[in-house]
C-alpha positions as a Python dict, from the first residue, in 0.01 Angstrom:
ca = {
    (1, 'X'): (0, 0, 0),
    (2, 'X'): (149, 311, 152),
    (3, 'X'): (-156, 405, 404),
    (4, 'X'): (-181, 30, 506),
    (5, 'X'): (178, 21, 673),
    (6, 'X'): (151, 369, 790),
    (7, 'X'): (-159, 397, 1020),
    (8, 'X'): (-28, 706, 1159),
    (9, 'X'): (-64, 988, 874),
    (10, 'X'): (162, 1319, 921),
    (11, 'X'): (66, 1529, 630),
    (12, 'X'): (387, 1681, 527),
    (13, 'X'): (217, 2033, 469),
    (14, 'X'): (230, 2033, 842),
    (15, 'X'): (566, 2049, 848),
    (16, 'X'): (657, 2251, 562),
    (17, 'X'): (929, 2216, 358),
    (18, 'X'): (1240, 2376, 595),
    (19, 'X'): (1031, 2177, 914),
    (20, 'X'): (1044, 1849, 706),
    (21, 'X'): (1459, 1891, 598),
    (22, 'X'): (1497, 1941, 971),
    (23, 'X'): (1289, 1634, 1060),
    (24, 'X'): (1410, 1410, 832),
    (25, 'X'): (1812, 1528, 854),
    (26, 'X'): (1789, 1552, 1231),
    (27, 'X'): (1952, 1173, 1289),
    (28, 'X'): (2230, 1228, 1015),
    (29, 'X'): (2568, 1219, 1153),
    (30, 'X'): (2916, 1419, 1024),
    (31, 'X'): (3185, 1128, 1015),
    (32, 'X'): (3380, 1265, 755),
    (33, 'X'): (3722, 1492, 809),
    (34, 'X'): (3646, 1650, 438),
    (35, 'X'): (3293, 1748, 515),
    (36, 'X'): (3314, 2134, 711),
    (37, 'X'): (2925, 2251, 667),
    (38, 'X'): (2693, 1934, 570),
    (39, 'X'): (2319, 2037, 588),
    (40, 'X'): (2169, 2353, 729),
    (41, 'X'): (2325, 2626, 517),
    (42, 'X'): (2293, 2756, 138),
    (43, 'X'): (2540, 2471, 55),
    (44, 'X'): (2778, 2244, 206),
    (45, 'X'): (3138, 2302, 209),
    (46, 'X'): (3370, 2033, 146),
    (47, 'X'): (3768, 2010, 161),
    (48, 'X'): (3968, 1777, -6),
    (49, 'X'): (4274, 1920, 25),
    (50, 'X'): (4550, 1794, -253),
    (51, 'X'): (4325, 1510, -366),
    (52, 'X'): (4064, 1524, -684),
    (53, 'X'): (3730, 1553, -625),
    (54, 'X'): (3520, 1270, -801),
    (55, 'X'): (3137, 1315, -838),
    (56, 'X'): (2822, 1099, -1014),
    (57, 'X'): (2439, 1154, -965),
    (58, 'X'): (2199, 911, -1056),
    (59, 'X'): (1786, 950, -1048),
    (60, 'X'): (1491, 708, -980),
    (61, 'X'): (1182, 742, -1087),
    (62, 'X'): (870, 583, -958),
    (63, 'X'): (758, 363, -1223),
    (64, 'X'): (1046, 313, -1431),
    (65, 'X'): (1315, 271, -1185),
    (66, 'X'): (1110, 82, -878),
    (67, 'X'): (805, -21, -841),
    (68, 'X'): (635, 20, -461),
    (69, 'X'): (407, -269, -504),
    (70, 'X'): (732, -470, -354),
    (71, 'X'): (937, -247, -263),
    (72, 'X'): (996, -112, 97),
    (73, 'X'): (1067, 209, 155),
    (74, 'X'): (1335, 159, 364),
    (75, 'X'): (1530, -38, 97),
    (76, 'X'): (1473, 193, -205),
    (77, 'X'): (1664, 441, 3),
    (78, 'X'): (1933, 212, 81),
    (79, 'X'): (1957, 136, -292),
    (80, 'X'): (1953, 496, -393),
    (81, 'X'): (2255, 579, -240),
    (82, 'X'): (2401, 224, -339),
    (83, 'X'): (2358, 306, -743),
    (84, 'X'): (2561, 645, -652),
    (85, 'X'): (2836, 480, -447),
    (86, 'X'): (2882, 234, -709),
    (87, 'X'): (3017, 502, -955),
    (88, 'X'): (3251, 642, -757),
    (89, 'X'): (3440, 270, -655),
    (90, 'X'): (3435, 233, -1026),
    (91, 'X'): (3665, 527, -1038),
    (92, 'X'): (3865, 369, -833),
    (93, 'X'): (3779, 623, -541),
    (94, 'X'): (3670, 657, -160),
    (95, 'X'): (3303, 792, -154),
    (96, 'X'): (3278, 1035, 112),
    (97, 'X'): (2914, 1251, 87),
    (98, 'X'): (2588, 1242, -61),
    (99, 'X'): (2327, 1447, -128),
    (100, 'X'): (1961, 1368, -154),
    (101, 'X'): (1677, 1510, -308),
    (102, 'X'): (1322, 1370, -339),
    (103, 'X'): (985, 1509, -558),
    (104, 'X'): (645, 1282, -348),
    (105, 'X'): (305, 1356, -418),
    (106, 'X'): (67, 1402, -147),
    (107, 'X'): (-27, 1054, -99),
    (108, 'X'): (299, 1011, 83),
    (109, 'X'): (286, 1119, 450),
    (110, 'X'): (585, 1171, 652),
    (111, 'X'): (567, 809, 820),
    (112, 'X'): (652, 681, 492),
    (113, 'X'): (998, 986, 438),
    (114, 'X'): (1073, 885, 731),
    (115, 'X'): (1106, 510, 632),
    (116, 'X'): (1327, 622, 285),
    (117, 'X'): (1557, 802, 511),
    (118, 'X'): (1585, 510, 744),
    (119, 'X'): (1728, 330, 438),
    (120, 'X'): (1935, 658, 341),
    (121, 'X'): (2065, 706, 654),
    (122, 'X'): (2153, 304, 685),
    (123, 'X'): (2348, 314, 390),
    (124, 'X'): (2567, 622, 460),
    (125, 'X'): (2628, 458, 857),
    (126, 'X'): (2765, 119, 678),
    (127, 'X'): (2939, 315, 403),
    (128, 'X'): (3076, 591, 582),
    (129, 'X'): (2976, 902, 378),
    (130, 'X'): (2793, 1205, 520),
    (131, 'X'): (2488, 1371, 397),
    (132, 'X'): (2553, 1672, 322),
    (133, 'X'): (2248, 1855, 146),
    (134, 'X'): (1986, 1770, -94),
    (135, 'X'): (1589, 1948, -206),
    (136, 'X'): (1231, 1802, -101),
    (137, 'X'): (979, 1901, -304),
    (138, 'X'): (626, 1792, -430),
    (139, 'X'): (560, 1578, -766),
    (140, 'X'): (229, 1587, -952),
    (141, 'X'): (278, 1251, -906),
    (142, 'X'): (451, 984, -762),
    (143, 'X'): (793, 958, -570),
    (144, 'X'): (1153, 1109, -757),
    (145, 'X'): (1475, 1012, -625),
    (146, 'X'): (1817, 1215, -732),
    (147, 'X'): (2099, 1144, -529),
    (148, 'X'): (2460, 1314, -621),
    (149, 'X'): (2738, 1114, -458),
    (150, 'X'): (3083, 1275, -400),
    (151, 'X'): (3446, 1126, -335),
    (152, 'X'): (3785, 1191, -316),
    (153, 'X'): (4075, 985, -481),
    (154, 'X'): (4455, 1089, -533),
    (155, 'X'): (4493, 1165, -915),
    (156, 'X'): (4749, 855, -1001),
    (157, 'X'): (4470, 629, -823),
    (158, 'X'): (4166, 719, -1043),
    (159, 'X'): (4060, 469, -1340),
    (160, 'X'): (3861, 593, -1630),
    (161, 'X'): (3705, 366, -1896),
    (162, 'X'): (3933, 445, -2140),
    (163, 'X'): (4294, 300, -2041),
    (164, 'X'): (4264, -56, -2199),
    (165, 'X'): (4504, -211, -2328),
    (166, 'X'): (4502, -474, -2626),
    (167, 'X'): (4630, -797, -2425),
    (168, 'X'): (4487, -661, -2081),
    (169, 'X'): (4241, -932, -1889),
    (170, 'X'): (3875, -891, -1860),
    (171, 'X'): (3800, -902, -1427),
    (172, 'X'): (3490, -887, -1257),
    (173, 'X'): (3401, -926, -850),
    (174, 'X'): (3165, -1126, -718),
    (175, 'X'): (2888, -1270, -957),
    (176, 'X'): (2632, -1160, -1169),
    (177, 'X'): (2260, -1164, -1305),
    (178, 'X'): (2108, -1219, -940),
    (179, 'X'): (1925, -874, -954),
    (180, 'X'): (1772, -916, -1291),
    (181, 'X'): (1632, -1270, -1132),
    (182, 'X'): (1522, -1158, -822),
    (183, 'X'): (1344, -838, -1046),
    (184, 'X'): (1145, -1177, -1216),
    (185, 'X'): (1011, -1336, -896),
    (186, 'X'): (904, -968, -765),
    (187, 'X'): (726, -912, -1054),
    (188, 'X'): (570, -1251, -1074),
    (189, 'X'): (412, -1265, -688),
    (190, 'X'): (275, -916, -793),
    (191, 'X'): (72, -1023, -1062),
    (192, 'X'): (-45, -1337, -822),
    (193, 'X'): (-130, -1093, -554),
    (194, 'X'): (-332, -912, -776),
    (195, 'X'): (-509, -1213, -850),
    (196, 'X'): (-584, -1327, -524),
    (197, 'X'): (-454, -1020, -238),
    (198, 'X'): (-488, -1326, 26),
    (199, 'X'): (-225, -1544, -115),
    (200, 'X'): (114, -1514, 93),
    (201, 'X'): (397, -1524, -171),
    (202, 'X'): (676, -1797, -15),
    (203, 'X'): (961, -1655, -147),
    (204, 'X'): (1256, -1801, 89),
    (205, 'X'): (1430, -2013, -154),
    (206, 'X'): (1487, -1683, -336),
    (207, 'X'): (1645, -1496, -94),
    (208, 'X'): (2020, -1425, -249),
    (209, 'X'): (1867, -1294, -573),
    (210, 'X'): (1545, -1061, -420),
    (211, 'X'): (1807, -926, -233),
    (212, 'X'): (2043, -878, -481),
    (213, 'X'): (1751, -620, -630),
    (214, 'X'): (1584, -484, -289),
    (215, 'X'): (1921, -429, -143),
    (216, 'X'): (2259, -395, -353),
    (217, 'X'): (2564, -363, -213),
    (218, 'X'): (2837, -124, -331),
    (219, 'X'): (3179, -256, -407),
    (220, 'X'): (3375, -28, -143),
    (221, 'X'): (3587, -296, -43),
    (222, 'X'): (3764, -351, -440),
    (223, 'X'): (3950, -5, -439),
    (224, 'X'): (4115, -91, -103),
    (225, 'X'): (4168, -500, -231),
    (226, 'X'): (4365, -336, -504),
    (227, 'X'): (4547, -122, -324),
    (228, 'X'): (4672, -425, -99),
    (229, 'X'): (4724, -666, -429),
    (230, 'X'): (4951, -354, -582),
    (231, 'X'): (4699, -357, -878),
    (232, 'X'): (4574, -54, -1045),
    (233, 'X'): (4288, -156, -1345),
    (234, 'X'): (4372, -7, -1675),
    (235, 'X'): (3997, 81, -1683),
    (236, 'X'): (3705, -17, -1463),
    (237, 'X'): (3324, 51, -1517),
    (238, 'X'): (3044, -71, -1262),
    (239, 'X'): (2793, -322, -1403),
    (240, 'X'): (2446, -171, -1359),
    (241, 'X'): (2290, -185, -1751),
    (242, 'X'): (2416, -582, -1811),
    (243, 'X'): (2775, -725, -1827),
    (244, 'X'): (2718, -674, -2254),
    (245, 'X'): (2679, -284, -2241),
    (246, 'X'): (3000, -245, -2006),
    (247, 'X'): (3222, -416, -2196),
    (248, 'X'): (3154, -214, -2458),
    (249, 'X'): (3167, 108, -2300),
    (250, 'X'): (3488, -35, -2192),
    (251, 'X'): (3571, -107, -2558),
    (252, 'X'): (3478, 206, -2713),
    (253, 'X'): (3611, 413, -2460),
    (254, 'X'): (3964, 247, -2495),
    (255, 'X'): (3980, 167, -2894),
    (256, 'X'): (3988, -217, -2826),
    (257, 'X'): (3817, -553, -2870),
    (258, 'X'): (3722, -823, -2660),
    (259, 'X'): (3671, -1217, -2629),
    (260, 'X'): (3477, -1291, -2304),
    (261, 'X'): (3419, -1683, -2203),
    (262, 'X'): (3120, -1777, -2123),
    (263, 'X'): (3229, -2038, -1956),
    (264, 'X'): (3423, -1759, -1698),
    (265, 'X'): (3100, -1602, -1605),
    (266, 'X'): (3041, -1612, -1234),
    (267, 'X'): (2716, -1729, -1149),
    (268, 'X'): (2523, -1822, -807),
    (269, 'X'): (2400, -2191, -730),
    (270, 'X'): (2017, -1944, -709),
    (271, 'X'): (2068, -1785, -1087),
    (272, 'X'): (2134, -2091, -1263),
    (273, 'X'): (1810, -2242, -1096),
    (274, 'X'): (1607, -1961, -1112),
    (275, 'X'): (1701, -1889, -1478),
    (276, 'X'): (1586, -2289, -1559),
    (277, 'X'): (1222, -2240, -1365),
    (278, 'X'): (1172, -1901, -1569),
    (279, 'X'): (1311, -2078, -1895),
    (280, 'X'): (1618, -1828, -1945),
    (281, 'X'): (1888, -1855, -2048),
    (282, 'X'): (2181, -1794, -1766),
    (283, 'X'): (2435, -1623, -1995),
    (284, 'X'): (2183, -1384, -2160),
    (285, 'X'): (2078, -1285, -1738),
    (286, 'X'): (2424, -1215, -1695),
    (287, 'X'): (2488, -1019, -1984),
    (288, 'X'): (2171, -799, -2043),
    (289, 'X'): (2034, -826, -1662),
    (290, 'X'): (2197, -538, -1481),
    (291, 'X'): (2163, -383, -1159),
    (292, 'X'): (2419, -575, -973),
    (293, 'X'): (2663, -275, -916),
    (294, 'X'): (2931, -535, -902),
    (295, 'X'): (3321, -380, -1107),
    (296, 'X'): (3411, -512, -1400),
    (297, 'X'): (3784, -395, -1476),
    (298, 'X'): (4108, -444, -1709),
    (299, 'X'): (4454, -529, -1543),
    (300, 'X'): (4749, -613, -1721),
    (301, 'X'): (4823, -938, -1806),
    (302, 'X'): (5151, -950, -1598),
    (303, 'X'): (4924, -868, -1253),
    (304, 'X'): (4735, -1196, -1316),
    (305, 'X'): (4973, -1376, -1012),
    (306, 'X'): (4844, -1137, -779),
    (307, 'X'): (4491, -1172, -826),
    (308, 'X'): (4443, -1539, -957),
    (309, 'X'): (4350, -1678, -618),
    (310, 'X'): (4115, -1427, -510),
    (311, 'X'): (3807, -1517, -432),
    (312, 'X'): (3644, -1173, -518),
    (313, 'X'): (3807, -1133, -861),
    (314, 'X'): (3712, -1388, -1157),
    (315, 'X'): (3907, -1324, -1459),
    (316, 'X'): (3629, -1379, -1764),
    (317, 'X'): (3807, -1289, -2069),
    (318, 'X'): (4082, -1061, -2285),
    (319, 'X'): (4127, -771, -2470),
    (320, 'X'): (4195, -788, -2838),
    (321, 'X'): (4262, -561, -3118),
    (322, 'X'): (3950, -303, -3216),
    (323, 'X'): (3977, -427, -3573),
    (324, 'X'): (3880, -836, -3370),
    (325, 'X'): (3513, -661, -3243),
    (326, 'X'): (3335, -788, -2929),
    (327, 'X'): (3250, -1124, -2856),
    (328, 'X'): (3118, -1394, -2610),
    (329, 'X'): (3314, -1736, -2710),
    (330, 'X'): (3084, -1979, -2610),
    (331, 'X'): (3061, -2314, -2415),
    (332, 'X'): (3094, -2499, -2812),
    (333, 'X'): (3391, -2252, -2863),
    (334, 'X'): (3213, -2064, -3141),
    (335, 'X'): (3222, -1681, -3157),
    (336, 'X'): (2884, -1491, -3112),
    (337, 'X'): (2908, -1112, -3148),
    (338, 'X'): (2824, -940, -2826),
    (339, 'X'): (2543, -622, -2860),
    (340, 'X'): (2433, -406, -2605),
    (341, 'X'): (2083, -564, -2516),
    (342, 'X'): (2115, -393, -2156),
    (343, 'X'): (1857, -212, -1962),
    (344, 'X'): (1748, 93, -2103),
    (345, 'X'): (1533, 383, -1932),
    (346, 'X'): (1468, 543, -2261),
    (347, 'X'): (1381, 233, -2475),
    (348, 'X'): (991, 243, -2592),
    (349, 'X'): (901, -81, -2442),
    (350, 'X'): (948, 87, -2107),
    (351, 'X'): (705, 379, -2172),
}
């Protein structure tokens, strides 16, 4: 699929490896203040002054993570630094550099790095972090993706998972199970193009949810909402295995149990539609989907004035006692246990 959109093949043995940093690096602008060396030394030398350094890498592998059959180039590396980003809003902190390193096998030629950086270099332009360093290097097979993303916060700003309380709100942003959907109808028009390569797939009443899995968007804005609403979470995690295994991180971590509505859940017009043509059930995309890197956060139950009329933030449930469990309390108002039934890289259905 590669050497059909790239009729122009660099072979990046040409290049070598220091030739093909330089090449691919060469349209990567500084933009942050805390960034003094960014790529073209041993390392890169940040300064963050009086303000904690928060840091998360994340890898994607060819195969289990993405799958190039449908996926452009340009858009996995927008997504790879998206997944990063994500982690460090959930901290409740401004991402400010990346690094990236890739592993391709030789049926990649440079047209097709160049494309990935495109998408890289996309993402750190519209989000405002520098890249700052990274490795190439080849892969027996296949393409590897590690990016490390880096960001600063002051220390009484940072959430971790573990400060919820028993009576604190359950809050997420935006809505959710559009990526897990949009993964279906990707998947589907593959397995009809295999059937018959001259079939066009029309796939324009899907557009929302195949582009809430080609191209993610990062919560940046929800550190700096809160920061206007005078809310700070009691604990925040991003939703990228499922709605079901965050909330219980979120339990565990804090020693607490939950009641989340299922009535609350926010869902687009296209995932209730989508999830009736593919005979799913809505709730169950929501809460084992994943990959929608939206926040889902605690607050205390006296900050409910200041964010009940948001339109970003949709309260979905409480906090309870450990002792109470986890559970989704459905539509009928019965109580149905909640288990992590999220995505999961290791899981032997995935091999």
């Amino acid at each position: 699929m590669i050497e059909d959109k790239n009729p122009q093949r660099t072979s990046l043995s040409e290049l070598g490896e220091f030739g093909l940093i330089e090449h691919l690096s060469k349209n990567l602008k500084i933009t942050q203040e805390s960034t003094l060396k960014g790529i073209g030394d041993d390392a890169a030398v940040l300064d963050f002054k009086d303000k904690k350094t928060v840091v998360s890498t994340d890898l994607l592998v060819e195969g289990v993570h993405f799958d190039l059959a449908y996926v452009p180039l340009k858009h996995l590396g927008y997504k790879a630094v998206m997944v990063n980003l994500s982690d460090i809003y959930a901290m409740n902190a401004k991402a400010t550099q990346v690094t990236v390193s890739i592993a391709v096998s030789n049926r990649f030629p440079l047209e097709a790095l160049e494309e990935l950086y495109e998408g890289i270099a996309l993402a750190a332009k519209i989000y405002n972090v520098d890249v700052v360093g990274g490795d190439t290097t080849s892969s027996t097979r296949g393409m590897i993706i590690s990016v490390t993303a880096i960001g600063e916060a002051v220390e009484e700003d940072i959430v971790y998972r573990n400060g919820a309380g028993t009576n604190d709100l359950l809050v997420v942003t935006g809505d959710l199970g559009g990526a897990y959907l949009g993964l279906q109808v990707l998947e589907r028009e593959k397995e009809v193009f295999k059937v018959n390569p001259n079939n066009q797939p029309d796939i324009s009443m899907y557009t929302y949810i195949i582009e809430r899995q080609l191209k993610p968007e990062a919560r940046k804005d929800i550190p700096a909402l809160l920061k206007e609403l005078e809310v700070k979470p009691t604990a925040m995690i991003d939703v990228s295995d499922g709605l079901s295994s965050e909330i219980i991180h979120i339990c565990k971590q804090s020693k607490v149990g939950c009641n989340l509505y299922e009535d609350k859940i926010p869902l687009d017009p296209q995932v209730i539609s989508t999830s009736e043509e593919f005979e799913l059930n809505s709730t169950t995309v929501a809460l084992s989907g994943g990959e929608d890197y939206e926040l889902l956060f605690t607050i205390k139950q006296e900050d409910y004035p200041k964010i009940k009329a948001n339109p970003h933030l949709t309260v979905i449930g409480h906090m309870a006692q450990e002792s109470e469990g986890v559970h989704l309390v459905t539509r009928a108002n019965t109580k149905i246990p909640i288990t992590a039934r999220g995505w999961n890289a290791l899981s032997e259905e995935k091999e």
